[in-house]
GUGULUM-177331 format. One line per 8 residues: their letters; for each residue x, y, z of C-alpha. Coordinates in steps of 0.02 Angstrom, whole numbers, plus 50000, padded with zeros to 5 digits. Example, Ala and Ser with C-alpha at 12.3 -4.5 7.8 and 13.67 -1.06 7.14 Angstrom:
% residues 2
AS) 50615,49775,50390; 50684,49947,50357
% end
This chain:
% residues 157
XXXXXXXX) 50073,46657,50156; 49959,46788,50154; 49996,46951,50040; 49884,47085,50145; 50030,47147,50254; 50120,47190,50081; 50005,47332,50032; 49998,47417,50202
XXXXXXXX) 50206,47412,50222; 50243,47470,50049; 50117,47629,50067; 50195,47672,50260; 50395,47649,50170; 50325,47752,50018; 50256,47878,50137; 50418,47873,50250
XXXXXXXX) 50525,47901,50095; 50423,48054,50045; 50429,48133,50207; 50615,48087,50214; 50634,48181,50049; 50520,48362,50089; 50618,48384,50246; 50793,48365,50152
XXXXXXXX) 50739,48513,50039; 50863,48633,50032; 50835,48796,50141; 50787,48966,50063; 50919,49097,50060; 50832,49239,50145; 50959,49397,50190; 50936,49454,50353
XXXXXXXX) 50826,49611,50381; 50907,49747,50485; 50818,49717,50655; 50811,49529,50633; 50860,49524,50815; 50715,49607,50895; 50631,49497,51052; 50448,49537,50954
XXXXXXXX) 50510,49444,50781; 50544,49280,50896; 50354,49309,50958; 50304,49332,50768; 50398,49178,50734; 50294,49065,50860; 50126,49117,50774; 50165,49080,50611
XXXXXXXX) 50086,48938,50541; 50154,48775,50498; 50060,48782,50309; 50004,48941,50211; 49870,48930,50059; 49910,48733,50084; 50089,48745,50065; 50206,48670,50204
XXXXXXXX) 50340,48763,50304; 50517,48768,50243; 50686,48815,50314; 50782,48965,50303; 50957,49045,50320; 50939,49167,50411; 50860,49225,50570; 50666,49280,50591
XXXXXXXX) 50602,49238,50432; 50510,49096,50380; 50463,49033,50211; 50318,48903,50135; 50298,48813,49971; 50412,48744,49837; 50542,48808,49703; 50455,48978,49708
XXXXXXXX) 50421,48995,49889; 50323,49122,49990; 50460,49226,50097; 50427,49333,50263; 50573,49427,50335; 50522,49518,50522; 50631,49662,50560; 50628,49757,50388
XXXXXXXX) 50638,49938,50395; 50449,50034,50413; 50398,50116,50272; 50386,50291,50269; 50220,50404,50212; 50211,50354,50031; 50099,50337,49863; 50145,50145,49827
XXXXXXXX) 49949,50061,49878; 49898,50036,50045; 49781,49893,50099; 49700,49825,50264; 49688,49651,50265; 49592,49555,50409; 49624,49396,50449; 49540,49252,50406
XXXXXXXX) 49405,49248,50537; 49388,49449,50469; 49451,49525,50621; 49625,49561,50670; 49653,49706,50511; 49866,49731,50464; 49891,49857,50334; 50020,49816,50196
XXXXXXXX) 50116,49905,50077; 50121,49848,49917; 50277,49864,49809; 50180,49900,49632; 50317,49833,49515; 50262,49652,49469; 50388,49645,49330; 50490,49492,49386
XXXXXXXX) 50324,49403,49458; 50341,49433,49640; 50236,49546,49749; 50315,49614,49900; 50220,49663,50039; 50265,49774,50201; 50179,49802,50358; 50126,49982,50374
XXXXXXXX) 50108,50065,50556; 50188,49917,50638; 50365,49908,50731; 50473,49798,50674; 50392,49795,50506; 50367,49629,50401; 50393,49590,50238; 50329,49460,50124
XXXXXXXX) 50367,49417,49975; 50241,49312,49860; 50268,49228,49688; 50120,49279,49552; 50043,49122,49561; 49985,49113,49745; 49853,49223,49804; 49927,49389,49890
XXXXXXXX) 49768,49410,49972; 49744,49247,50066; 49919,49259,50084; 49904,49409,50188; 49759,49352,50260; 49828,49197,50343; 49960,49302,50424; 49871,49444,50463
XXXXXXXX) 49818,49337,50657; 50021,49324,50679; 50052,49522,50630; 49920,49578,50697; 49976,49604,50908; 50152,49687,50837; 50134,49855,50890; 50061,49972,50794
XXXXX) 50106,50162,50794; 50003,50195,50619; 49873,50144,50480; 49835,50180,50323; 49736,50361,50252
% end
């Protein structure tokens, strides 16, 4: 009896078993933001993508946010109060193809390793929160496309 069918079955149960695994992971507690409910955060929702900076999609617990990547994962909440005028850093960030510009806030206190992030001049405003060790720019980046046709009723000076 021939032994080539062995290889091929263990690597598709292996691969079953892993996949079985990653979509038992627990969801991420996100609190709701305020507006959570607006029609435009269901739109957001639809454009986000599946992986971001190669990490897959994860579940949450509460409604209009989504969240990627592991123990530490990447959070966006839609519906978070806009930001006011302020002197925290503002940044445009284009998309990946360089078009498409969103302007974030960022929240300059790094001190327990996450970087939040708010839309600026949009309505419902977004926030994202990224662990230190992923790259807030290509973070921003790869979400900017998604943010981007919110409406926008500012930018950044």
């Amino acid at each position: 009896m021939s032994e080539a069918w062995v290889r091929p079955l263990a690597a598709t149960i292996v691969g079953a078993l892993a996949l079985g695994l990653a979509s038992c992971a627990r969801p991420v507690g996100v609190e709701p933001a305020p507006s959570a409910s607006d029609p435009v955060c269901a739109e957001l929702l639809q454009r986000l993508p599946e992986e971001l900076v190669d990490e897959p999609r994860r579940s949450t617990t509460s409604q209009s946010s989504r969240a990627w990547g592991g123990e530490e994962p990447i959070v966006l909440r839609c519906g978070v109060t806009p930001p006011g005028p302020t002197t925290d850093p503002c940044v445009t960030i284009p998309d990946t193809s360089g078009e498409n510009p969103v302007d974030w806030v960022a929240n300059p206190d790094t001190s327990n390793g996450l970087r939040v992030f708010t839309s600026y001049g949009r309505t419902p405003a977004v926030e994202v929160v990224v662990p230190a060790r992923y790259p807030g720019d290509a973070v921003l980046a790869e979400l900017a496309g998604a943010v981007a046709p919110l409406p926008q009723d500012g930018e950044c000076l």
